[in-house]
N, C-alpha and C positions, 0 to 999 in steps of 0.2 A: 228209446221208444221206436217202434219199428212202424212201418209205411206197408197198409194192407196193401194186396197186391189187386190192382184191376182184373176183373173179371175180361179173359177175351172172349168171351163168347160174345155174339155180335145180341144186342139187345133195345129197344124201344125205350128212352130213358123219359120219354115226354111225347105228347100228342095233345092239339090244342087246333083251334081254328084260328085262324089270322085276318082279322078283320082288315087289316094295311094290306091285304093281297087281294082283296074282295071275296074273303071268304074262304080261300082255300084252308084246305087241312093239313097243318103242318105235323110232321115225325122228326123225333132228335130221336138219333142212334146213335152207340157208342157200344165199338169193340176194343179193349184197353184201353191206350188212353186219345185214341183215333175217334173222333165226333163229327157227325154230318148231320147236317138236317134237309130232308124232304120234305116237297109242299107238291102237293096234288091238287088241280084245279080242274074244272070240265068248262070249256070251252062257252062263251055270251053269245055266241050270235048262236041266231036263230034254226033252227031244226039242225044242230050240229050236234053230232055226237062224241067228239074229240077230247082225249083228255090229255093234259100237260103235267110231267114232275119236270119239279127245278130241284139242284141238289147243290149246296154248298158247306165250305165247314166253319166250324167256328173260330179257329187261330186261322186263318191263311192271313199272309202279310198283306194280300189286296184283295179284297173278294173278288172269287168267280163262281160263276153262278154257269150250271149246264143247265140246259133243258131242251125237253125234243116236245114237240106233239104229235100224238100219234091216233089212231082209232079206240081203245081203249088203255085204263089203266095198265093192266099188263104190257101191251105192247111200250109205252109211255115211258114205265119202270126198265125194261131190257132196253128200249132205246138209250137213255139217260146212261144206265150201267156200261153200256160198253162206249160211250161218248167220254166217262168219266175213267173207263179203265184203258182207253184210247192216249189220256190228253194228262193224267196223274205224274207220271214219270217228269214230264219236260215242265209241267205250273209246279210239281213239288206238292202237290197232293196225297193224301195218305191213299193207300189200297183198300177198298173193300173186297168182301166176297158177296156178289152180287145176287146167290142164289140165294144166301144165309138173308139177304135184307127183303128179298122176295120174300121167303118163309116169314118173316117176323111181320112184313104189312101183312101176310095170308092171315095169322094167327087177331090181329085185330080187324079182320076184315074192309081192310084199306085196299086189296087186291079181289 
């Protein structure tokens, strides 16, 4: 019996709110067999309009957890991405393509 082969297309496997985060809305993505999950949260205090992704994966040997805060989601997401394509090489992190996960939050209107 053979072992289908993962789809690498990079893809949204799950999206859900995360009540443990207060709320934020978390994405699992997964390009073969490479898995990260986003969580996107908009900033508590008061008249701020800041939003924060944190991105980690699901095998790392110790979590790490990136996140930037920035003025909005977009800026948020390319912060994170290049913090994440910065720091992957030396923690042992897999690579994403950054654009490809912009597209996929665009297509569920996460961005």
């Amino acid at each position: 019996m053979t072992t289908p082969k993962l789809d690498d297309k990079l893809r949204i496997t799950n999206q859900y709110r995360d009540k443990d985060r207060g709320g934020a809305i978390a994405y699992e993505l997964r390009c073969g067999e490479a898995r990260i999950v986003l969580r996107a949260s908009q900033s508590a205090a008061e008249n701020s309009t800041e939003w924060r992704f944190e991105a980690h994966t699901f095998h790392a040997p110790d979590l790490v957890v990136i996140g930037d805060w920035q003025a909005s989601r977009t800026e948020a997401l390319r912060a994170v991405g290049s913090l994440w394509s910065s720091k992957a090489p030396s923690l042992g992190l897999p690579m994403f393509d950054w654009t490809a996960v912009a597209t996929a939050l665009t297509a569920v209107r996460a961005l």
